[in-house]
DOLUMDREN-577499 format. One record per atom (N, C-alpha, C): residue in one letter; atom name; y, x, z negated. Coordinates in steps of 0.05 Angstrom, whole numbers, m for minus. Layout:
<pts>
PT_residuo_atomo_c2_c1_c3
PT_a_CA_Y_X_Z
...
</pts>
This chain:
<pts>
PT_residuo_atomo_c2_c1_c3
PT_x_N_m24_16_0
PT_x_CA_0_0_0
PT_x_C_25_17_0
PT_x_N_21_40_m13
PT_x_CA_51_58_m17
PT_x_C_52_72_15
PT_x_N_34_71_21
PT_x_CA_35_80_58
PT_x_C_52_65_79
PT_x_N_44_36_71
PT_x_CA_61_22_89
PT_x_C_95_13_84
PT_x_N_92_22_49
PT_x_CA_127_11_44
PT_x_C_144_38_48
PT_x_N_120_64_54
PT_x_CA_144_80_58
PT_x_C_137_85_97
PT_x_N_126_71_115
PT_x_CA_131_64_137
PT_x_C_154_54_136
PT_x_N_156_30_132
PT_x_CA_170_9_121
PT_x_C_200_19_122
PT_x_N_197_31_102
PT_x_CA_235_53_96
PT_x_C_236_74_113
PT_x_N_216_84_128
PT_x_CA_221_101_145
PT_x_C_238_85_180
PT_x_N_230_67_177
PT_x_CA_244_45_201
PT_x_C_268_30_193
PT_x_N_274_38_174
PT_x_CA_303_23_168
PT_x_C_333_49_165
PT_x_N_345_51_171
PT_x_CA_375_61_179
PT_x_C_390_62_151
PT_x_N_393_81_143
PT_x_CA_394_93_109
PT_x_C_423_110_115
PT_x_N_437_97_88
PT_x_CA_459_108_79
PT_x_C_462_135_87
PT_x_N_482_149_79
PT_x_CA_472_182_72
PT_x_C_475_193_47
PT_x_N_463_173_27
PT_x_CA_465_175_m1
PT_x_C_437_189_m7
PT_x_N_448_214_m26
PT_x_CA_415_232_m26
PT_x_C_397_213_m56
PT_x_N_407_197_m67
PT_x_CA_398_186_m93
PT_x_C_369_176_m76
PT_x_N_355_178_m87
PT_x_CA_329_159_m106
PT_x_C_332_130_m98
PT_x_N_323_112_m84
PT_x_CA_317_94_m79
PT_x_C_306_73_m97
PT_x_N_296_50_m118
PT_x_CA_282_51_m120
PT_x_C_262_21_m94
PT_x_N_246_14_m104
PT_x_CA_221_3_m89
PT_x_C_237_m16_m89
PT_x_N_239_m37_m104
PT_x_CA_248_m67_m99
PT_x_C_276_m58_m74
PT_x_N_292_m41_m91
PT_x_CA_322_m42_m72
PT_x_C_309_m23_m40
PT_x_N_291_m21_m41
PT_x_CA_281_m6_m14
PT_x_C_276_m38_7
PT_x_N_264_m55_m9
PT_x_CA_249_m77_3
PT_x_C_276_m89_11
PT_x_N_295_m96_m10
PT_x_CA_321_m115_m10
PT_x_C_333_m102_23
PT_x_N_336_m80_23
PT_x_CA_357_m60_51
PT_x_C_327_m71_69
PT_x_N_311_m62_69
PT_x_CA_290_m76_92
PT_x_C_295_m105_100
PT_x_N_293_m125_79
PT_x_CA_300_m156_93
PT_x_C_325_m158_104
PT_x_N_347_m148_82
PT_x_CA_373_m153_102
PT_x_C_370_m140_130
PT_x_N_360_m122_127
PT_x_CA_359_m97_162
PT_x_C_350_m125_178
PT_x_N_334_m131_175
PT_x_CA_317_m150_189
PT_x_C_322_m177_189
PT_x_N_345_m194_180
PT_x_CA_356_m207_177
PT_x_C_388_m197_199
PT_x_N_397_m177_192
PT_x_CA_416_m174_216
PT_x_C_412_m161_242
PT_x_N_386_m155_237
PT_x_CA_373_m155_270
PT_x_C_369_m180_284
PT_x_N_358_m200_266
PT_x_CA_352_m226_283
PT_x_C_384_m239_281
PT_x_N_402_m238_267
PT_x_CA_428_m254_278
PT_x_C_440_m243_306
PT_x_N_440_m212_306
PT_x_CA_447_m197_327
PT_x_C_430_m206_355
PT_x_N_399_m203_350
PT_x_CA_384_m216_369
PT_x_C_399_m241_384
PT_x_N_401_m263_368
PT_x_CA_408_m284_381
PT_x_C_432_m281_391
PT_x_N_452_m270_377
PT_x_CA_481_m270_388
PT_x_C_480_m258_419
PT_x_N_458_m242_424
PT_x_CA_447_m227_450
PT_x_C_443_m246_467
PT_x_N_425_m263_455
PT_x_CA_412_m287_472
PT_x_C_441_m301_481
PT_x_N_450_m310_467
PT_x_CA_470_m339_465
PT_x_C_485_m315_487
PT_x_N_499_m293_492
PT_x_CA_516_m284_510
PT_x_C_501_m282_537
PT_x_N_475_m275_532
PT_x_CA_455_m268_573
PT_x_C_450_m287_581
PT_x_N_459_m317_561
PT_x_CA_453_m344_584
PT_x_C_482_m354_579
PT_x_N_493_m346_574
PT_x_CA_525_m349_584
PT_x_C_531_m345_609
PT_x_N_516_m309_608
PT_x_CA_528_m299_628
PT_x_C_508_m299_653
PT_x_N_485_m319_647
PT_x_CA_466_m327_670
PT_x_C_471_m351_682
PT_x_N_485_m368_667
PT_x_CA_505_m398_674
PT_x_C_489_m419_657
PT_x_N_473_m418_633
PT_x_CA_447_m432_629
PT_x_C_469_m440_596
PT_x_N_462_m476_594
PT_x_CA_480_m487_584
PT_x_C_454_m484_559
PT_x_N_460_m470_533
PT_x_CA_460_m479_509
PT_x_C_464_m473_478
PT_x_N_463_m501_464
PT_x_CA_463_m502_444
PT_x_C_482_m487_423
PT_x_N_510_m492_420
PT_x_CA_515_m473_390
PT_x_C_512_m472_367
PT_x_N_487_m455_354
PT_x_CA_473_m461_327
PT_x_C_477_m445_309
PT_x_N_511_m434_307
PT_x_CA_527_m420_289
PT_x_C_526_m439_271
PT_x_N_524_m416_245
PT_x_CA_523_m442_225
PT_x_C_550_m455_207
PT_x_N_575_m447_215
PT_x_CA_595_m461_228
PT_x_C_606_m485_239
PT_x_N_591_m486_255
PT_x_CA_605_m513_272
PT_x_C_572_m531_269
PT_x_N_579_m560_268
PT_x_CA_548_m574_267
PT_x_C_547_m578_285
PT_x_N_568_m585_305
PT_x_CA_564_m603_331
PT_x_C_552_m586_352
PT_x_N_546_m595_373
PT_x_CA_526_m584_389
PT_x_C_557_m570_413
PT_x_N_553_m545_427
PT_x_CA_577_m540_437
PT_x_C_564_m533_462
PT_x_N_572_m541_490
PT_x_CA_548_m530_508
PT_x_C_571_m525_532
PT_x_N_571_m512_554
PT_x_CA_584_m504_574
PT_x_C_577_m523_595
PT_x_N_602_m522_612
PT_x_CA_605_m544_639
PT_x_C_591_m534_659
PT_x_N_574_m547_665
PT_x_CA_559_m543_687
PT_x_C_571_m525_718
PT_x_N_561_m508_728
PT_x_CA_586_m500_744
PT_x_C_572_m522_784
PT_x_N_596_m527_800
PT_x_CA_585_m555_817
PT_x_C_598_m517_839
PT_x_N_579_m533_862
PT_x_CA_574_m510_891
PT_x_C_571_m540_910
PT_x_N_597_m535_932
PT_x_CA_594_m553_955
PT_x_C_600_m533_974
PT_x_N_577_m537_993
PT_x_CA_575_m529_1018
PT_x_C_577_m541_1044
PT_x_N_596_m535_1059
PT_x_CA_602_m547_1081
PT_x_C_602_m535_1115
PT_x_N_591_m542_1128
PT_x_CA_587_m527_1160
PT_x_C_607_m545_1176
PT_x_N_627_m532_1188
PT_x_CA_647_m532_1203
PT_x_C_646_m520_1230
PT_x_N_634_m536_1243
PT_x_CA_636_m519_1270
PT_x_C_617_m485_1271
PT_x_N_633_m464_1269
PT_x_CA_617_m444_1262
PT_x_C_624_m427_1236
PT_x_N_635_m444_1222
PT_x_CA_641_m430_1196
PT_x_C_628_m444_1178
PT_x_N_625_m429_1153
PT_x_CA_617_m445_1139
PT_x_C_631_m445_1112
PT_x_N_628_m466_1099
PT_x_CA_658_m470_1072
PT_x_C_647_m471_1048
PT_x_N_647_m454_1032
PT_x_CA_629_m451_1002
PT_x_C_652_m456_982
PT_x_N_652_m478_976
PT_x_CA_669_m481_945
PT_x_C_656_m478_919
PT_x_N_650_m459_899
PT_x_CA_644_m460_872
PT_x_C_661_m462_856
PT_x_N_658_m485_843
PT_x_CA_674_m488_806
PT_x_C_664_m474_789
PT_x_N_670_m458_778
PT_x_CA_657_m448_750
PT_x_C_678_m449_718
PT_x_N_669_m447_707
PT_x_CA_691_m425_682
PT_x_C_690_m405_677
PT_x_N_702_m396_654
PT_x_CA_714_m367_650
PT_x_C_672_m354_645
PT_x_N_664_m365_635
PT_x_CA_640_m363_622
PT_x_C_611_m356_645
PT_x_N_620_m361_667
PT_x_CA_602_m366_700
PT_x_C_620_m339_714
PT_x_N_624_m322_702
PT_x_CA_635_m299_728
PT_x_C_615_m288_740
PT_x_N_594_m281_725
PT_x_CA_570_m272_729
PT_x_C_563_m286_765
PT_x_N_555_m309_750
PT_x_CA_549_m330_778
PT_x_C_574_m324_811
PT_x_N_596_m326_805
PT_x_CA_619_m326_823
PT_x_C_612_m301_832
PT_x_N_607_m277_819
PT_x_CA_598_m245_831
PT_x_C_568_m248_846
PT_x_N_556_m265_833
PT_x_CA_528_m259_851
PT_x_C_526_m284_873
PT_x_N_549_m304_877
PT_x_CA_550_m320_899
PT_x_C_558_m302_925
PT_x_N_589_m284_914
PT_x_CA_591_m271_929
PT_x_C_569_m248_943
PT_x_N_555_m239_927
PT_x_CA_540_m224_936
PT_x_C_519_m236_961
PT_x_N_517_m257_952
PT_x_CA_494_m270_966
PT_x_C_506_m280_996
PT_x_N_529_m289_991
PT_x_CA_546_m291_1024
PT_x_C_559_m268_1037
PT_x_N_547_m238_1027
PT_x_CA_557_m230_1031
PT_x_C_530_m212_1055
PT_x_N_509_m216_1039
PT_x_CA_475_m205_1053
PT_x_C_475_m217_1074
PT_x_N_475_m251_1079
PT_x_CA_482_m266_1090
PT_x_C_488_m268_1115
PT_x_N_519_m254_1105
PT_x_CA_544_m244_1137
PT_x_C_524_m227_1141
PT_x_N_519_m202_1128
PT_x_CA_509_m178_1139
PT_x_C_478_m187_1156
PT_x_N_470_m207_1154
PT_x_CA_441_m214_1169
PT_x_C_443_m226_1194
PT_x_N_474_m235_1185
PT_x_CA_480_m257_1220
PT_x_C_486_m248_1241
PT_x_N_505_m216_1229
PT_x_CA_517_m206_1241
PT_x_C_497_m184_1262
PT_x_N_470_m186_1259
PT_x_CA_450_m167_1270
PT_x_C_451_m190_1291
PT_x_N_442_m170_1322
PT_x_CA_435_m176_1345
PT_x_C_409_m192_1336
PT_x_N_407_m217_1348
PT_x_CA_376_m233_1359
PT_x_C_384_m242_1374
PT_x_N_366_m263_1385
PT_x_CA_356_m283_1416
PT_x_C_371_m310_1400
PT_x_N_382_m327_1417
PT_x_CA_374_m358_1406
PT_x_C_402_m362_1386
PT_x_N_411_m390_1387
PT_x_CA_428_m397_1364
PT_x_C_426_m390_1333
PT_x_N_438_m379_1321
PT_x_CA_429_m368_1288
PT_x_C_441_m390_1272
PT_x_N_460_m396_1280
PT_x_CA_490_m407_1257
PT_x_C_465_m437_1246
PT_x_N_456_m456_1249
PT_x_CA_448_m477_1237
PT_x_C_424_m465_1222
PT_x_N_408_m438_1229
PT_x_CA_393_m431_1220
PT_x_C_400_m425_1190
PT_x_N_423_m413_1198
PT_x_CA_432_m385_1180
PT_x_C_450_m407_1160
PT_x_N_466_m430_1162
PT_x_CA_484_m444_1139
PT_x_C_451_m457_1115
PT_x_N_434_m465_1143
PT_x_CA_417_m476_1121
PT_x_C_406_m460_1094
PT_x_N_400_m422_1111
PT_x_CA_387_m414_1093
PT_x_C_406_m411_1059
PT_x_N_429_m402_1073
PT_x_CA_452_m387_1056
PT_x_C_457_m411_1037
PT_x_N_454_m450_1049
PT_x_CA_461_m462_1034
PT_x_C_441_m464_1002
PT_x_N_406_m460_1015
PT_x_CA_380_m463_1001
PT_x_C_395_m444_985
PT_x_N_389_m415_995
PT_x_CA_393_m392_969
PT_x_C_416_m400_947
PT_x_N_442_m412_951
PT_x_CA_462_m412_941
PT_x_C_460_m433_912
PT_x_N_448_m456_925
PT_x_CA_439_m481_897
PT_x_C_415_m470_890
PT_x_N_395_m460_906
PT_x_CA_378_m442_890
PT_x_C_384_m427_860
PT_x_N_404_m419_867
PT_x_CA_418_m393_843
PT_x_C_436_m409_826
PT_x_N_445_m427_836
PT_x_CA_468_m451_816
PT_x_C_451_m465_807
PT_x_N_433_m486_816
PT_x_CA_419_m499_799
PT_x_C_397_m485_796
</pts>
C-alpha cells in the first residue's frame, strides 16, 4: 500500500517546500490535483465545441439556466455561373467561417483545372453537399 501512495505523490506537482509531507495532507493535494484537473478538463471541452460550432449546455455552477449558442444558418445560391454562399455565425463560430472559407477555396482550386464537359452544376452541387455537411 505505501508503494502506491508514494506513486500517487510522485504524479502530483509539489510545492518547492523541502518539509515532510505528512500522508493524509499528501492524499488532501492528490484529490484537489484531481479535482482541478477535471474542472480544467471540461473548461477544455466547453471551449473545442465552441470552437467546432456544437451548441452546449452551460453547467458552471453559477448560472442554473441552461446557456447554449445560436445555431450558425448557410444559404447557398447558383446564379448563372456564380455561386452565392451566405454564412451567419457569431463571434463563437470563427472557427466554422475559416474552414467554410477553406473549403470554397479547394473548391475554386478544383474548378479551375482543365476537364471535358460542363463542371459548374456539378461543381455548386458538390461545394453546396460539403458546405451543410460541415454546418450541420
Amino acid at each position: 500500500m505505501k508503494s502506491l501512495y508514494s506513486k500517487l505523490n510522485s504524479l502530483v506537482p509539489h510545492q518547492t517546500s523541502r518539509e515532510a509531507i505528512t500522508l493524509p495532507d499528501q492524499l488532501d493535494e492528490a484529490a484537489n490535483y484531481i479535482k482541478r484537473l477535471q474542472e480544467k478538463l471540461e473548461k477544455m471541452k466547453e471551449r473545442k465545441d465552441n470552437l467546432m460550432g456544437f451548441e452546449r449546455p452551460n453547467t458552471s455552477p453559477n448560472s442554473g439556466a441552461m446557456v447554449g449558442l445560436k445555431p450558425p444558418q448557410i444559404d447557398i445560391h447558383e446564379k448563372g455561373s456564380a455561386l452565392e454562399v451566405v454564412l451567419i455565425t457569431g463571434l463563437d463560430f470563427q472557427f466554422m467561417f475559416n474552414e467554410t472559407i477553406r473549403v470554397l477555396h479547394e473548391e475554386v482550386l478544383r474548378s479551375s483545372m482543365p476537364v471535358e464537359g460542363p463542371v459548374l452544376g456539378h461543381g455548386a452541387a458538390r461545394i453546396s453537399e460539403r458546405l451543410k455537411k460541415f454546418v450541420f
